[in-house]
Backbone as CSV, one residue per row, in Angstrom:
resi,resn,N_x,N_y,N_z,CA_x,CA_y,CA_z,C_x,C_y,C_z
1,UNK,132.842,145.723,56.183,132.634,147.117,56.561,131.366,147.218,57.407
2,UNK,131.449,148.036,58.516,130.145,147.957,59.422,129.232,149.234,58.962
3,UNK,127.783,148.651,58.817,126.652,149.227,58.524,126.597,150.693,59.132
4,UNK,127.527,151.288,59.768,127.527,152.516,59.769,129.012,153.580,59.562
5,UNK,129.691,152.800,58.615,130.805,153.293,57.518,130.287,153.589,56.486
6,UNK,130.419,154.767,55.957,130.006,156.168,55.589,131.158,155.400,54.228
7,UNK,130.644,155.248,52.637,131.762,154.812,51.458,131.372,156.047,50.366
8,UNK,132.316,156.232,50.213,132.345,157.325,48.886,131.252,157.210,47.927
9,UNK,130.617,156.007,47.768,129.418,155.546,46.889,127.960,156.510,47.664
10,UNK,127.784,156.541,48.952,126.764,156.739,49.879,127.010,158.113,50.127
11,UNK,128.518,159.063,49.759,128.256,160.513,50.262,128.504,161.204,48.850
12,UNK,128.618,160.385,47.342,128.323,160.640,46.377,126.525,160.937,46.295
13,UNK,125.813,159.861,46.831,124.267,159.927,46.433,123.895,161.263,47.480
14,UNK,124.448,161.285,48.665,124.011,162.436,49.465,124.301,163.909,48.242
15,UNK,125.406,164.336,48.174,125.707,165.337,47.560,124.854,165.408,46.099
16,UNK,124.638,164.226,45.672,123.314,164.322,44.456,122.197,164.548,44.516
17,UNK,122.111,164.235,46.165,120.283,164.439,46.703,120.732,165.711,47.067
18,UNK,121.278,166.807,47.453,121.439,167.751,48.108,121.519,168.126,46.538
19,UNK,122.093,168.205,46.218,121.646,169.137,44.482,120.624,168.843,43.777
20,UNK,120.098,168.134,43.672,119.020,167.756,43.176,117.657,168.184,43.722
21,UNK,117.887,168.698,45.279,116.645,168.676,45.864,116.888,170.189,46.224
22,UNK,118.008,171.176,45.590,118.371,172.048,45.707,118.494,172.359,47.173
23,UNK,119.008,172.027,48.296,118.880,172.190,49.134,119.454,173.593,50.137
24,UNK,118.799,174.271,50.384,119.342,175.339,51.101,120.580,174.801,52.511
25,UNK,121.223,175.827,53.021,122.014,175.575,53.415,123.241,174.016,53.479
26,UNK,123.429,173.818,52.229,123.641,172.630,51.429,125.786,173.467,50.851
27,UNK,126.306,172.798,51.496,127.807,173.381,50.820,127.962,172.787,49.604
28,UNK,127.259,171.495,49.665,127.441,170.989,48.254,126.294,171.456,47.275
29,UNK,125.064,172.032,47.297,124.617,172.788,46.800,125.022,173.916,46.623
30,UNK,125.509,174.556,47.320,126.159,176.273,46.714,127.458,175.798,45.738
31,UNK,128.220,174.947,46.042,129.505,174.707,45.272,128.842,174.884,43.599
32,UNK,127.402,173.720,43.738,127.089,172.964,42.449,126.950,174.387,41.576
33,UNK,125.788,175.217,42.640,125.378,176.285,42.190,126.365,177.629,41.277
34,UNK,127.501,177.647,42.365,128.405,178.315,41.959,129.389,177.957,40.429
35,UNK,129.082,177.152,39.923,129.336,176.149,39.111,130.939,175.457,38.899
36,UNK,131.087,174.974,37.072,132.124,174.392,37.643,133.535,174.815,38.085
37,UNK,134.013,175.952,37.801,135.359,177.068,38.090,135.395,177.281,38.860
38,UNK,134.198,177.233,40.030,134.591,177.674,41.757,135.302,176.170,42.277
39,UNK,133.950,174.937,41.550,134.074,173.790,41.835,135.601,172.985,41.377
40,UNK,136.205,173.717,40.255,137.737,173.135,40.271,138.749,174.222,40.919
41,UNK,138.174,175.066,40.849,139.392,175.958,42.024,139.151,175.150,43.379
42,UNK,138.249,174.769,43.853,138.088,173.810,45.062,139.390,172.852,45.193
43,UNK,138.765,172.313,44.033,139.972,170.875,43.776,141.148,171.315,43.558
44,UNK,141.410,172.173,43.236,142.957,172.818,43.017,143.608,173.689,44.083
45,UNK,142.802,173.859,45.089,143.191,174.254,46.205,143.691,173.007,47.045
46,UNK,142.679,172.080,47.016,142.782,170.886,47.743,143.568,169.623,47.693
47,UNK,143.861,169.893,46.189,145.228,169.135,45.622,146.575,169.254,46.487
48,UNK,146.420,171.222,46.178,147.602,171.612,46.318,148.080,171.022,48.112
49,UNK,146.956,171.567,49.037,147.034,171.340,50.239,147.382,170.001,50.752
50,UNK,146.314,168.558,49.820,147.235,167.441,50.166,148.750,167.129,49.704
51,UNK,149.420,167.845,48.670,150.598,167.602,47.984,151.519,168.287,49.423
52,UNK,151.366,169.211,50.081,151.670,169.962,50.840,151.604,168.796,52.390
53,UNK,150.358,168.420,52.713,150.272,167.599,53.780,151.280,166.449,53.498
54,UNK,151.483,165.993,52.584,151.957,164.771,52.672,153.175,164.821,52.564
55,UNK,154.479,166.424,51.804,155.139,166.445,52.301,155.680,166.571,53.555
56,UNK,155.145,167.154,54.211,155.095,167.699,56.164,155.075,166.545,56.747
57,UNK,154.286,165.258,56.008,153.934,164.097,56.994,155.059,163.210,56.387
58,UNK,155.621,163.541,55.588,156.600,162.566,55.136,158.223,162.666,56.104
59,UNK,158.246,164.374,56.114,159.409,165.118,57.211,159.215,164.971,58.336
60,UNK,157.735,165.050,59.065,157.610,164.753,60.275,156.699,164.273,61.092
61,UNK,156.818,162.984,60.573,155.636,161.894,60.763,155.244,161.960,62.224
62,UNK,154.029,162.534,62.312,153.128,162.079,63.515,151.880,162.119,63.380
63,UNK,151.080,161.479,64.354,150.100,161.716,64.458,149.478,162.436,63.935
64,UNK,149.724,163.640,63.935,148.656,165.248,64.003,149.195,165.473,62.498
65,UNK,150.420,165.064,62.146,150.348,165.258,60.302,149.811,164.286,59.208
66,UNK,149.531,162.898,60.342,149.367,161.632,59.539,147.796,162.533,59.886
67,UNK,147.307,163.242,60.455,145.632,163.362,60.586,145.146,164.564,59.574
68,UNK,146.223,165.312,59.392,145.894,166.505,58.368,145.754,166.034,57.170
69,UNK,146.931,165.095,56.889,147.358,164.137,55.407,145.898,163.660,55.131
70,UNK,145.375,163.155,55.684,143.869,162.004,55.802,142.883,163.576,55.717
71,UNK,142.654,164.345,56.578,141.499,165.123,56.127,141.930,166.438,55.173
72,UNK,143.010,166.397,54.643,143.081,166.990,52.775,142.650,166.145,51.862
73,UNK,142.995,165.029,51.933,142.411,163.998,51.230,141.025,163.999,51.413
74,UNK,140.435,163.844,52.108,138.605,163.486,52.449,138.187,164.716,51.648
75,UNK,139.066,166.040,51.619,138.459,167.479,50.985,138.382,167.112,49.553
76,UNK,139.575,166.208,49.225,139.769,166.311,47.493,139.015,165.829,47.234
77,UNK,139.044,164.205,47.701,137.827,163.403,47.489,136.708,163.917,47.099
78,UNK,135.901,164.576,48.293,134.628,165.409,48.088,134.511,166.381,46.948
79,UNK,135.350,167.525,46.845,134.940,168.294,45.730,135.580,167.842,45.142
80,UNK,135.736,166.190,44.617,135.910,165.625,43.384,134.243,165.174,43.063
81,UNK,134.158,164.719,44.171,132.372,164.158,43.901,131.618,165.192,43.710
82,UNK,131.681,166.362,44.475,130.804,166.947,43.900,130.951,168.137,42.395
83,UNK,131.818,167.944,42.347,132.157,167.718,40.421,131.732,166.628,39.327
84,UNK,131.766,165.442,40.071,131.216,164.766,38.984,129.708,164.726,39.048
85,UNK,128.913,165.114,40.547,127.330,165.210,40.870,127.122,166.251,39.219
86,UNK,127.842,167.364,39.777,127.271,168.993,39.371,127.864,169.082,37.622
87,UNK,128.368,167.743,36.973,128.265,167.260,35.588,127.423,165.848,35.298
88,UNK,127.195,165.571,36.426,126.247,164.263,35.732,126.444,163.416,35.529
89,UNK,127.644,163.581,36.623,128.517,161.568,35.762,128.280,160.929,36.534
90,UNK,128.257,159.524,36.738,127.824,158.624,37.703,129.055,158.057,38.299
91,UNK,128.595,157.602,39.827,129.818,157.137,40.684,130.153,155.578,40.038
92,UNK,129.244,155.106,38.848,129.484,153.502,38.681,130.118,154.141,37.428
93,UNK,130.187,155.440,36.500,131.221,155.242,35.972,132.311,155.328,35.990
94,UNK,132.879,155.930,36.947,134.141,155.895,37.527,134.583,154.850,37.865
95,UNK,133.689,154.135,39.139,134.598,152.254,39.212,134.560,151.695,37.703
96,UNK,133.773,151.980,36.826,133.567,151.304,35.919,135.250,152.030,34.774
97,UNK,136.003,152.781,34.522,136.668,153.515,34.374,138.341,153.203,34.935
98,UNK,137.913,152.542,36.524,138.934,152.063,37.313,138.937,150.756,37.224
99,UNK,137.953,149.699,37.262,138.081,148.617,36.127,138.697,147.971,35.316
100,UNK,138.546,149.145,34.298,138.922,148.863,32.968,140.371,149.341,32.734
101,UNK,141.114,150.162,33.529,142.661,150.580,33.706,142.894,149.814,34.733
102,UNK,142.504,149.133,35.428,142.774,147.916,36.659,143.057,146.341,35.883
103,UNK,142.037,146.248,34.921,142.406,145.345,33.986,142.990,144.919,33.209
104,UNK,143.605,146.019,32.316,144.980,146.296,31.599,145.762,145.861,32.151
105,UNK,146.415,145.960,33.528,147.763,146.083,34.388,147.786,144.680,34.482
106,UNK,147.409,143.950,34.585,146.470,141.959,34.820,147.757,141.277,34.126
């Protein structure tokens, strides 16, 4: 991976420094702020929208749906992280979590 690929590990610590350092004009600070019911209506919006993209991209695969499919996803992703920032859980317990149900399957 090249030294300026951006990994879910590195925009986990951003969104922790941005809450942590309370940062004004910070989306992931107002989310945190707003707490966690705005922060899973997020994710439940964003669910819904990739479940939605990926049917559309499944009916009519192109480009421009294979690109929506990919940035619903990057949304879930995110206000997944910044759900686990704005409870305190750590991004090593999650691999650590994926691991251990990765290991089972063996």
């Amino acid at each position: 991976m090249s030294k300026n690929q951006l990994t879910l590990e590195d925009l986990f610590a951003t969104i922790q420094d941005k809450i942590a350092r309370k940062e004004k004009n910070s989306y992931s600070y107002e989310l945190a702020q707003k707490g966690v019911e705005k922060i899973t209506r997020k994710i439940g919006e964003e669910a819904i929208e990739v479940v939605i993209a990926a049917f559309i991209n499944d009916r009519k695969s192109s480009k421009k749906t294979r690109d929506e499919l990919i940035g619903e996803v990057c949304d879930l992703f995110y206000h997944s992280l910044v759900l686990l920032a704005a409870q305190d859980i750590e991004y090593s317990e999650i691999l650590k979590e994926l691991n251990k149900r990765n290991s089972k399957k063996k």
